[in-house]
LUMBANU-527375 format. One record per atom (N, C-alpha, C, CB): residue in one letter; atom name; z, x, y. Coordinates in nm, 4 decimals, m for minus. Glycine has a CB too. Example, Ala and Ser with C-alpha at 12.3 -4.5 7.8 and 13.67 -1.06 7.14 Angstrom:
REC  A  N  0.7800  1.3190  m0.5690
REC  A  CA  0.7800  1.2300  m0.4500
REC  A  C  0.7800  1.3200  m0.3300
REC  A  CB  0.9046  1.1308  m0.4473
REC  S  N  0.7080  1.2850  m0.2250
REC  S  CA  0.7140  1.3670  m0.1060
REC  S  C  0.7870  1.2900  0.0030
REC  S  CB  0.5725  1.4084  m0.0598
end
This chain:
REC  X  N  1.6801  m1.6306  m0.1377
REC  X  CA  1.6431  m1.4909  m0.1441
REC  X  C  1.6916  m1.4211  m0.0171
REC  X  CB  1.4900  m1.4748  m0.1618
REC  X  N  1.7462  m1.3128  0.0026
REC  X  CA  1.8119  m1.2160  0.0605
REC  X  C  1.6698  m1.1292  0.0771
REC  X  CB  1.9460  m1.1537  m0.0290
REC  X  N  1.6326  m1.0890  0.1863
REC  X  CA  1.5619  m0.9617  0.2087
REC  X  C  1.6030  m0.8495  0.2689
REC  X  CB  1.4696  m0.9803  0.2657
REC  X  N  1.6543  m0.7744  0.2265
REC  X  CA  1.7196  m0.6903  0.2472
REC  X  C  1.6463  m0.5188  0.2665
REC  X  CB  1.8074  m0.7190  0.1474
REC  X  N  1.6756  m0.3928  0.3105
REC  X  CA  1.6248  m0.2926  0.2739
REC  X  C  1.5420  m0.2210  0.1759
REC  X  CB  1.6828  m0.2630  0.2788
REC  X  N  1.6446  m0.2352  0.0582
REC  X  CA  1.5935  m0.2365  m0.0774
REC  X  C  1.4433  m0.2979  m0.1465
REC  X  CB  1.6936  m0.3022  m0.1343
REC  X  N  1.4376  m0.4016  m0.0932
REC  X  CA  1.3470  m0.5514  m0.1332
REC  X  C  1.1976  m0.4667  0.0032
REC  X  CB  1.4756  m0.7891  m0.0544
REC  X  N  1.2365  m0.4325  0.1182
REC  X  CA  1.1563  m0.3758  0.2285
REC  X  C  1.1003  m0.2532  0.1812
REC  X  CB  1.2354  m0.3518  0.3556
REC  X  N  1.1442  m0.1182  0.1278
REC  X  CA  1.1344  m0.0276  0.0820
REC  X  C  1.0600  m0.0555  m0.0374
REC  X  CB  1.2395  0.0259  0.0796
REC  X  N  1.1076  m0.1230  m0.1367
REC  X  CA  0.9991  m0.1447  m0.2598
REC  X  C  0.8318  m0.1925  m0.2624
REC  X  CB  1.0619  m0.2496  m0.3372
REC  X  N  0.8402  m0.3465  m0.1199
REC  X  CA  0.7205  m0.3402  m0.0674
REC  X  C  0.6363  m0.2212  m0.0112
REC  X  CB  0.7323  m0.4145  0.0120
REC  X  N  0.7191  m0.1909  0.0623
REC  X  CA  0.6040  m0.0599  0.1443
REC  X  C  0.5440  0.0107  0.0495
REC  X  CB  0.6771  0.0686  0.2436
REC  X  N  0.6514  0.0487  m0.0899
REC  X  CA  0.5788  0.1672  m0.1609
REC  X  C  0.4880  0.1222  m0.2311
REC  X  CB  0.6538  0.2509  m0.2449
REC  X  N  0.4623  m0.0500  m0.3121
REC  X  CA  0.3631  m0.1062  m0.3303
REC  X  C  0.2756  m0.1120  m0.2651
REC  X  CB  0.3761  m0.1819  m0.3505
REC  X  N  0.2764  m0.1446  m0.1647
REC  X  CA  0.1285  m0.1532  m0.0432
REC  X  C  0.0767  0.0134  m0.0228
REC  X  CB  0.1914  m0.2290  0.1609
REC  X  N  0.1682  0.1427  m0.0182
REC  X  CA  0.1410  0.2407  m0.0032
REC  X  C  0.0065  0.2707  m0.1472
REC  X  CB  0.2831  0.3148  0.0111
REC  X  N  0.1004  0.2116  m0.2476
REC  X  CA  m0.0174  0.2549  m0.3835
REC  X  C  m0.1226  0.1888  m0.3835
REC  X  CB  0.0250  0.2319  m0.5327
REC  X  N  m0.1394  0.0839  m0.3271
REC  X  CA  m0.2375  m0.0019  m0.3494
REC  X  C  m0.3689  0.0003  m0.2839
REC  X  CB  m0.1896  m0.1064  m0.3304
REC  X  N  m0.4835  0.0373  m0.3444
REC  X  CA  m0.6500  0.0897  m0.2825
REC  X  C  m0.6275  m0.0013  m0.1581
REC  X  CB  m0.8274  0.0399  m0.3960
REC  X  N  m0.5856  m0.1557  m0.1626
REC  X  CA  m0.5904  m0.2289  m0.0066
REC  X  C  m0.4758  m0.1773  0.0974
REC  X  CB  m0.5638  m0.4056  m0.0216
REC  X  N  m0.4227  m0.0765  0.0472
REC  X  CA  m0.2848  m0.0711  0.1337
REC  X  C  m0.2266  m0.1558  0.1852
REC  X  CB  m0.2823  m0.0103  0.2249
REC  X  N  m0.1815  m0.2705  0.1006
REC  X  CA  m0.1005  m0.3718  0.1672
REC  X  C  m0.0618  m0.4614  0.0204
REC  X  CB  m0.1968  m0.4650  0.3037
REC  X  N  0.0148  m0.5167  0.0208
REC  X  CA  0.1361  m0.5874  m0.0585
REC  X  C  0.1780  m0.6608  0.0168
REC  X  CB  0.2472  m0.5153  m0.1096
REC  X  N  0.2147  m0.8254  m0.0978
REC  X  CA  0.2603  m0.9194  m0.0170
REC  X  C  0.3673  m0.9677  m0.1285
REC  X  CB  0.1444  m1.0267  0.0435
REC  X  N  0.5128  m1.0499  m0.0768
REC  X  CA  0.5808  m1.0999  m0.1655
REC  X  C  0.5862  m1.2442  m0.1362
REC  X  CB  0.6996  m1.0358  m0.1761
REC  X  N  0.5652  m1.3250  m0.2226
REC  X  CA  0.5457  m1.4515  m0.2093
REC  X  C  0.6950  m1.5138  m0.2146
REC  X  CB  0.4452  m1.5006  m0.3160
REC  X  N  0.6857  m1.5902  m0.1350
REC  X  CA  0.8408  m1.6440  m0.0642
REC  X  C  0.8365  m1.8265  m0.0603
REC  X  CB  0.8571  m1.5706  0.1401
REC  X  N  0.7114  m1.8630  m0.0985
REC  X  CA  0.7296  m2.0147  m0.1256
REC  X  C  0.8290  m2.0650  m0.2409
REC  X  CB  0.5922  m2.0701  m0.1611
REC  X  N  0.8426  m2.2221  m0.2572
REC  X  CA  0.9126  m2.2394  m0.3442
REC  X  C  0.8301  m2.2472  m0.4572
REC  X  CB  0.9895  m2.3329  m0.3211
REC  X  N  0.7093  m2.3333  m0.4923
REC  X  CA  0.6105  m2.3303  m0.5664
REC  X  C  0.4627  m2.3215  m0.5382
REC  X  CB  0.6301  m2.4133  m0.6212
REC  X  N  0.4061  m2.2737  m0.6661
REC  X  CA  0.2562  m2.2486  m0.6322
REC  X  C  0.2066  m2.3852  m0.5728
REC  X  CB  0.1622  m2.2026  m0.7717
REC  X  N  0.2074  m2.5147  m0.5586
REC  X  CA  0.1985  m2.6280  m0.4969
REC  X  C  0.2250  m2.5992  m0.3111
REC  X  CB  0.3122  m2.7270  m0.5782
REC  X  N  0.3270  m2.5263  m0.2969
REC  X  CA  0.3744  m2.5411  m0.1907
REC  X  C  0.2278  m2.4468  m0.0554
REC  X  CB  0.5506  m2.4722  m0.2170
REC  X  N  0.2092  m2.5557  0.0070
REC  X  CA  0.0979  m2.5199  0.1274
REC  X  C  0.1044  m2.4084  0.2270
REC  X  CB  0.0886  m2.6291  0.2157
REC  X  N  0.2311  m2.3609  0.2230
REC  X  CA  0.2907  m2.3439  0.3788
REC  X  C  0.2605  m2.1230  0.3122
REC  X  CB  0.5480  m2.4493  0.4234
REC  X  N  0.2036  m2.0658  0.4193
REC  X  CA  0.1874  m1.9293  0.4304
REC  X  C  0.3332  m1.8590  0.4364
REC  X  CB  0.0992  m1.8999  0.5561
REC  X  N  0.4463  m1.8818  0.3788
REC  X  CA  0.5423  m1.7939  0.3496
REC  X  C  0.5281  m1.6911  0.2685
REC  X  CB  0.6285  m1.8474  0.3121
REC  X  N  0.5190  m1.5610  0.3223
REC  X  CA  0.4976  m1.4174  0.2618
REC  X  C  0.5315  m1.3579  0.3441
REC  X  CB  0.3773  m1.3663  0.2187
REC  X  N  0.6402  m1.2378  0.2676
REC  X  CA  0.5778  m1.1406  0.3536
REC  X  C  0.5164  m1.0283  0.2973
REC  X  CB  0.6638  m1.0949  0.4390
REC  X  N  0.4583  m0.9892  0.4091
REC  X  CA  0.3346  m0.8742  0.3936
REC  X  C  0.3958  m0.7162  0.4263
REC  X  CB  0.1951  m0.9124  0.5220
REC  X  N  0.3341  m0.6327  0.3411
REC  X  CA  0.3330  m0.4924  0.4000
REC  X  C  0.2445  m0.4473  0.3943
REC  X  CB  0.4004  m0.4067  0.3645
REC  X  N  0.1887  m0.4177  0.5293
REC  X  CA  0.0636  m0.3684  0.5574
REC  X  C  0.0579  m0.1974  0.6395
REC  X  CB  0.0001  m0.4919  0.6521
REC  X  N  m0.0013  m0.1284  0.5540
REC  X  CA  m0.0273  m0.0153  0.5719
REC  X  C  m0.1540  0.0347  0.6712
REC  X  CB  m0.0338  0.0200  0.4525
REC  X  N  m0.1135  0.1332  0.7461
REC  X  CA  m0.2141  0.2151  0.8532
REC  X  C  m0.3377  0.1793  0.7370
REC  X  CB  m0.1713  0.4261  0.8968
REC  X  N  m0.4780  0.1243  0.8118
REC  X  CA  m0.5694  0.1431  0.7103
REC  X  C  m0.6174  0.0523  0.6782
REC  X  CB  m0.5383  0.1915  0.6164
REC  X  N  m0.5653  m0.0632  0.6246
REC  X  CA  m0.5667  m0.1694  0.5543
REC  X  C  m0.6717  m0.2495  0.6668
REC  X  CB  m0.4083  m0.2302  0.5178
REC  X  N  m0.7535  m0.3296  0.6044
REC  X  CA  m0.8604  m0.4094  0.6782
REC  X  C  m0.8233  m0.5673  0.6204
REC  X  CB  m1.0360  m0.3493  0.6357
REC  X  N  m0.8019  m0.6254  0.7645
REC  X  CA  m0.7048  m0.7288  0.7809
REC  X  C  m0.8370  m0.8509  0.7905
REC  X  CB  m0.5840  m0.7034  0.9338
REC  X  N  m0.9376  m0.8862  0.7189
REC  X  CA  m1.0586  m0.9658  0.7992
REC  X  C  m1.0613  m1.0871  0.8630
REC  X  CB  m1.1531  m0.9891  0.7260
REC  X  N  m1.1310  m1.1134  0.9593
REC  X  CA  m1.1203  m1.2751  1.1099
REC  X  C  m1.0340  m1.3534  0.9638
REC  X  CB  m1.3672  m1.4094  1.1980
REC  X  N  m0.9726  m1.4501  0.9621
REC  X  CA  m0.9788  m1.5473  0.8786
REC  X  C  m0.8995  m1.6950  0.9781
REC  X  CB  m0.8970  m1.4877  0.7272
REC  X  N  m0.8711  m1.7803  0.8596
REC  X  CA  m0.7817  m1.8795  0.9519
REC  X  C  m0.7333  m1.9830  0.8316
REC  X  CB  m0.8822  m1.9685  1.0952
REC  X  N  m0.5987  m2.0598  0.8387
REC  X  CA  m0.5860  m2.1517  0.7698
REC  X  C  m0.6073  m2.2825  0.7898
REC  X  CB  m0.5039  m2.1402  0.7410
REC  X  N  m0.6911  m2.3598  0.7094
REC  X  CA  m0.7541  m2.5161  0.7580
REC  X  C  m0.5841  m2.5852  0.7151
REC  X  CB  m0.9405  m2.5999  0.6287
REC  X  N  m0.4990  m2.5722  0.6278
REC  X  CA  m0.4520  m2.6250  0.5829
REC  X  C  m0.2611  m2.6079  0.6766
REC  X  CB  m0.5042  m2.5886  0.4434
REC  X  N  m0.2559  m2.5390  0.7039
REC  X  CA  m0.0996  m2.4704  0.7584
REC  X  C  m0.1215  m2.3680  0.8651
REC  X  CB  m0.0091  m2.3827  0.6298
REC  X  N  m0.0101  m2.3761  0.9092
REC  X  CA  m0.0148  m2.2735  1.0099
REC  X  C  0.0351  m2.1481  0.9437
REC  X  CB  0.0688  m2.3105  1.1360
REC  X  N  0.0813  m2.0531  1.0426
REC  X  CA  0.1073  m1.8871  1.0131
REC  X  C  0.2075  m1.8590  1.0694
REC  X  CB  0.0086  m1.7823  1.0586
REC  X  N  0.3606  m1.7710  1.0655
REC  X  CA  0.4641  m1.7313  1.1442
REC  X  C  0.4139  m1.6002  1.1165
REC  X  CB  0.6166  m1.7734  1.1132
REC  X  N  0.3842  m1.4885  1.2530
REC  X  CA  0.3980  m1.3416  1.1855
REC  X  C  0.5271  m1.2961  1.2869
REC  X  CB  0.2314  m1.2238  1.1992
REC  X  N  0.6434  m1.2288  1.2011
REC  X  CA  0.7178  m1.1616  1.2704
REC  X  C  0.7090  m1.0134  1.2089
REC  X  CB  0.8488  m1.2267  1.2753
REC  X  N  0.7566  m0.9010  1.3306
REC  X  CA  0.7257  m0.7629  1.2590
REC  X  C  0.8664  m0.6964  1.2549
REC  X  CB  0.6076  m0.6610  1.3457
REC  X  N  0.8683  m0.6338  1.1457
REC  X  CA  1.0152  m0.6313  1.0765
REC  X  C  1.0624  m0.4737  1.1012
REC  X  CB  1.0093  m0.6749  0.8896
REC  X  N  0.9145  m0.3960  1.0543
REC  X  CA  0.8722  m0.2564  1.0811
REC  X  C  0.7332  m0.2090  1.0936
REC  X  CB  0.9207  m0.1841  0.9880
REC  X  N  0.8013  m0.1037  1.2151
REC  X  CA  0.6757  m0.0700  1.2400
REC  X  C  0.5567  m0.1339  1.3375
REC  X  CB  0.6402  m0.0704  1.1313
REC  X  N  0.4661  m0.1486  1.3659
REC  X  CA  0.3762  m0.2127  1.4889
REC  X  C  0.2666  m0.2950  1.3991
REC  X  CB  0.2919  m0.0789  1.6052
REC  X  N  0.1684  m0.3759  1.4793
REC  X  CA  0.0901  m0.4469  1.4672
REC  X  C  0.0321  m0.5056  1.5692
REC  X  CB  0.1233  m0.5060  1.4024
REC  X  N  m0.1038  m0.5227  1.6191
REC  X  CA  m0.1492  m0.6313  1.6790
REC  X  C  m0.2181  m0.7262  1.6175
REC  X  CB  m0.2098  m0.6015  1.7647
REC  X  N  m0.1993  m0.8757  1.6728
REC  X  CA  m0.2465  m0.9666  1.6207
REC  X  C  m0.3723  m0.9694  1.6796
REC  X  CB  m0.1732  m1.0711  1.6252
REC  X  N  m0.4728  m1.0486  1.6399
REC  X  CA  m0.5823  m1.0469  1.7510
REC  X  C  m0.6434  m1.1890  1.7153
REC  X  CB  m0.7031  m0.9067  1.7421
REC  X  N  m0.6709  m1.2817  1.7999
REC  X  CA  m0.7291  m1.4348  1.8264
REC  X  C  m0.8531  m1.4280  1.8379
REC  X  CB  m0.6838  m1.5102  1.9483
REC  X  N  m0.9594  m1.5127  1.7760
REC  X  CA  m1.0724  m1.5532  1.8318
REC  X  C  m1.1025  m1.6320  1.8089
REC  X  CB  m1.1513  m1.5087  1.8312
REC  X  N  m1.1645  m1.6634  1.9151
REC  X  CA  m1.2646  m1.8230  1.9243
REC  X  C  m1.4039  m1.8741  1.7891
REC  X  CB  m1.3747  m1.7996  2.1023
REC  X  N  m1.4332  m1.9938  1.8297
REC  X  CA  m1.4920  m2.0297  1.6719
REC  X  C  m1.6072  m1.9373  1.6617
REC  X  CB  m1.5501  m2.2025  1.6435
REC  X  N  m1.6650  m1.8613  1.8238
REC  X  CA  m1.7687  m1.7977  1.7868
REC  X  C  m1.7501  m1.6630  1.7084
REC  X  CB  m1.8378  m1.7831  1.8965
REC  X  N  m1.6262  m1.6090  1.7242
REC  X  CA  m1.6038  m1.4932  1.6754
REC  X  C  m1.6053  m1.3800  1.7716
REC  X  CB  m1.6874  m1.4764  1.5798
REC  X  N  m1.5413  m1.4368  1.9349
REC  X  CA  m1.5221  m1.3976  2.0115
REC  X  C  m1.3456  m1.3472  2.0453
REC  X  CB  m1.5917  m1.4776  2.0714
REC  X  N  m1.3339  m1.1756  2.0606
REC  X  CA  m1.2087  m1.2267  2.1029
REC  X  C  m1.1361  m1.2751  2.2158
REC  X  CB  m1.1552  m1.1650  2.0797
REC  X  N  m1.0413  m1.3434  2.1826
REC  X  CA  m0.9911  m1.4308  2.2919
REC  X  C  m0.8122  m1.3633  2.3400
REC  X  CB  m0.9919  m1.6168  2.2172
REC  X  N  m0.7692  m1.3100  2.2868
REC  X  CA  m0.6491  m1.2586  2.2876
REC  X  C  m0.5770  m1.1511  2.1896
REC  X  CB  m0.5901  m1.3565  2.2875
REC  X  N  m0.4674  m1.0831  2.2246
REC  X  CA  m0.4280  m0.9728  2.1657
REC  X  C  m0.2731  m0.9848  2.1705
REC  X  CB  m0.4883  m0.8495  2.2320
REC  X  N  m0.2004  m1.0068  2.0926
REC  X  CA  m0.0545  m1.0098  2.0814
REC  X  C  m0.0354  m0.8389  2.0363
REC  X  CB  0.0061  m1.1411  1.9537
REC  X  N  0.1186  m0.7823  2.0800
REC  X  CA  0.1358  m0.6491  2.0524
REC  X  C  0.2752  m0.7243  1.9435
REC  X  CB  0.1667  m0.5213  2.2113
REC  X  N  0.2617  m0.6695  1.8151
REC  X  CA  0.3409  m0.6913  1.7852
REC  X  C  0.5118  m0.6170  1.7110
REC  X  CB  0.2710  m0.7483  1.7524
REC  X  N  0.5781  m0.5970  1.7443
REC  X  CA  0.6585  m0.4889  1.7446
REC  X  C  0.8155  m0.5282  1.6659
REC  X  CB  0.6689  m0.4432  1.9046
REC  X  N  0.9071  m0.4697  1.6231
REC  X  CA  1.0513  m0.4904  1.5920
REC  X  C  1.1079  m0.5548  1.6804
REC  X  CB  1.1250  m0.3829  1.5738
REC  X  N  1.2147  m0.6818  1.6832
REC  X  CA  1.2386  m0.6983  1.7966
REC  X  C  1.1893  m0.8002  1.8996
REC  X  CB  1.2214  m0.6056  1.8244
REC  X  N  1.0087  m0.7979  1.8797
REC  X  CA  0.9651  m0.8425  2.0363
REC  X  C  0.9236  m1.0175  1.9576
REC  X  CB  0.7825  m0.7153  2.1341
REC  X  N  0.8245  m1.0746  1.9852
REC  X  CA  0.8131  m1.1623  1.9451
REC  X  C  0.8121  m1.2464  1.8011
REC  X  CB  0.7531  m1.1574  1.9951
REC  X  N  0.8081  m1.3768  1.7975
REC  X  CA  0.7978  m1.4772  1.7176
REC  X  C  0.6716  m1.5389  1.7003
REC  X  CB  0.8788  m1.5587  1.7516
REC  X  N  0.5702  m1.5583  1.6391
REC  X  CA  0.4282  m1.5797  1.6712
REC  X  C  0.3813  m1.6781  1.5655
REC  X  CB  0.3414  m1.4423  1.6711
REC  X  N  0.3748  m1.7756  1.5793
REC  X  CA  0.3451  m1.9183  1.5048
REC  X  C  0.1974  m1.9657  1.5569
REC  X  CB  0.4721  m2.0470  1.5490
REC  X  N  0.0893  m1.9211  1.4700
REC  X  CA  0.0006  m1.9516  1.4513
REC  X  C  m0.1086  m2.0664  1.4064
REC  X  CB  0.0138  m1.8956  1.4250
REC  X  N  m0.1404  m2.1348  1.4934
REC  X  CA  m0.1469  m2.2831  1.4622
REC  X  C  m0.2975  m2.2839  1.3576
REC  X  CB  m0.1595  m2.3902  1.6311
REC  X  N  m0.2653  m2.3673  1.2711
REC  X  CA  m0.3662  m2.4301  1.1658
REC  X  C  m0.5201  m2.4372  1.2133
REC  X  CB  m0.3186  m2.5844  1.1323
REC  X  N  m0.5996  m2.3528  1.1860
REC  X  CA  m0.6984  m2.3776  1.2550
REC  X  C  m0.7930  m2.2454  1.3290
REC  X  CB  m0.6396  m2.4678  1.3440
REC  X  N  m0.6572  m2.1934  1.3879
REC  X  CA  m0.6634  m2.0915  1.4210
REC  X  C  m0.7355  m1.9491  1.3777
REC  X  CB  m0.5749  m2.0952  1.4254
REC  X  N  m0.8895  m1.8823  1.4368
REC  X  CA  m0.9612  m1.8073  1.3428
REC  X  C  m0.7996  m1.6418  1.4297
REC  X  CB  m1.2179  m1.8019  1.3823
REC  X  N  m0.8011  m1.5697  1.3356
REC  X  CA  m0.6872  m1.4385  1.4125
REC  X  C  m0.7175  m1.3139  1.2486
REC  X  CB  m0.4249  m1.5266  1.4388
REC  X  N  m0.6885  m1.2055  1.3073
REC  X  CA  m0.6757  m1.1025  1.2174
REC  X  C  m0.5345  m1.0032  1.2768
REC  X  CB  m0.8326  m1.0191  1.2116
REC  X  N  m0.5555  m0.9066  1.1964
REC  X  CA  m0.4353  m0.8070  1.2453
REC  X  C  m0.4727  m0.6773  1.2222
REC  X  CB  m0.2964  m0.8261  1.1729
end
């Protein structure tokens, strides 16, 4: 799969319609497959809640537009704040890990 403009633009306007404001395209090979490959379009708005994966980790890169990631500890403390931007980082999120956005 090619992701291209076209494929970027069609997400956004899905996530734009959508009461959650956000749309995701699933990018695994099969429903079997463990691993968090998606990508997401997430709209101003959209409520991202603590979560974490017991099973896989997480890559978030930002393609457009901004985001912060945000880390917390098991208490539900936060522990850190990634800025995430076009361009700036690569952010591989380890298994386990409680984070929102």
């Amino acid at each position: 799969m090619i992701v291209d403009k076209k494929i970027l633009d069609e997400l956004t306007a899905k996530a734009k319609e959508n009461p959650r404001l956000r749309c995701n395209l699933d990018m695994r090979n099969s429903a079997d497959d463990q691993s968090q490959r998606m990508l997401n379009a997430l709209e101003p708005g959209t409520v991202m809640p603590i979560h974490r994966h017991k099973g896989s980790s997480e890559t978030c890169i930002c393609i457009r537009g901004h985001f912060e990631e945000y880390f917390y500890d098991e208490n539900g403390k936060l522990t850190d704040t990634i800025d995430m931007v076009p361009g700036g980082v690569v952010l591989n999120i380890e298994k386990g890990q409680w984070h929102s956005r």
